[in-house]
N, C-alpha and C positions, 0 to 999 in steps of 0.2 A: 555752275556745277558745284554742288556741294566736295569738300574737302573726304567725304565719307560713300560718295558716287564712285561704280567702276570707272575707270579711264575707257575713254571710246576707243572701239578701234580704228587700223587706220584707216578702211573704207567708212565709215561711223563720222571720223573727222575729214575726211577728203566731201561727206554732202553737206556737213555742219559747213567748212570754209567752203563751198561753192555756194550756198544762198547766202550767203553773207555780201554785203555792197560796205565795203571798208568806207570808201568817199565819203559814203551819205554817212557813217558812224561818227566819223572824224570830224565832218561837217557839223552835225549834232549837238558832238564834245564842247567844238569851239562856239556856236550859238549856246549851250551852255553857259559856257563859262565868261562870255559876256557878257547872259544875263544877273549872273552874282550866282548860278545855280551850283556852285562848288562844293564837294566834300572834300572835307579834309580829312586824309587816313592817319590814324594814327594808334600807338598800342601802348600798351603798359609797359614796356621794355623800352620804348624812347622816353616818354614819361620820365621814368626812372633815370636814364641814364642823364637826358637832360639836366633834371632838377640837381644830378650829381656836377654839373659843368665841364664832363669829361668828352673828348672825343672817344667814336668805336673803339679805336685801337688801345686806349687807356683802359677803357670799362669793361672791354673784355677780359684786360691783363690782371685788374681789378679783382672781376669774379672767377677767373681761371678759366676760361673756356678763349675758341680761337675770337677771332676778327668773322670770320664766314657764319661758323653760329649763330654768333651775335647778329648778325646782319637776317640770318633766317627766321632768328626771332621777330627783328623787327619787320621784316615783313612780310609776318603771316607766314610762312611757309611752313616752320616746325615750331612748337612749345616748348617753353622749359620746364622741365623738370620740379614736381613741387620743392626740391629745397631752392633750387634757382627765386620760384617764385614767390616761398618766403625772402627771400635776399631782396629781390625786387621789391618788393613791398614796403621794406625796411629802408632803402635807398628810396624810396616816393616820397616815404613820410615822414623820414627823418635823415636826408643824404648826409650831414652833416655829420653821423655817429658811424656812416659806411665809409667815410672820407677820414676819420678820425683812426677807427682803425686799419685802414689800408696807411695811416701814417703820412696821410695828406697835408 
């Protein structure tokens, strides 16, 4: 379900999880992932914070927003904001002048 789809309701979700066979999904997952079929999720806001070698708790205090944010950025849940993700950008490609002025 796209981020931009109404939310089902709950009878809507109550036939969605009844054809559902969790078992055989999870079954699936793990023949997956034994074959090497693995995605790795990942976004521009761990990227970033990475490349900065900062834990959440730091990179948050860093760019002024909470710890929960940060975490809903990284995943997926909400966007930041375009000055956020000029900041972001700026911490990808050069952490070292983001780290410079936080007085790292």
């Amino acid at each position: 379900m796209s981020s931009k789809s109404k939310p089902l309701t709950k009878s809507e979700l109550a036939a969605y999880e009844a054809k559902r066979d969790l078992a055989a999904e999870l079954l699936q997952s793990v023949r997956e992932m034994k074959a090497g079929h693995v995605r790795v999720v990942t976004s521009p806001v761990i990227e970033a914070r990475k490349k900065t070698g900062l834990s959440q708790s730091q990179f948050a205090a860093l760019i002024g927003v909470s710890v929960r944010t940060l975490q809903g950025w990284e995943q997926g849940r909400k966007q930041p904001s375009g000055t956020v993700r000029t900041l972001l950008a700026i911490a990808s490609t050069n952490p070292q002048a983001v780290l410079a002025v936080a007085g790292r």
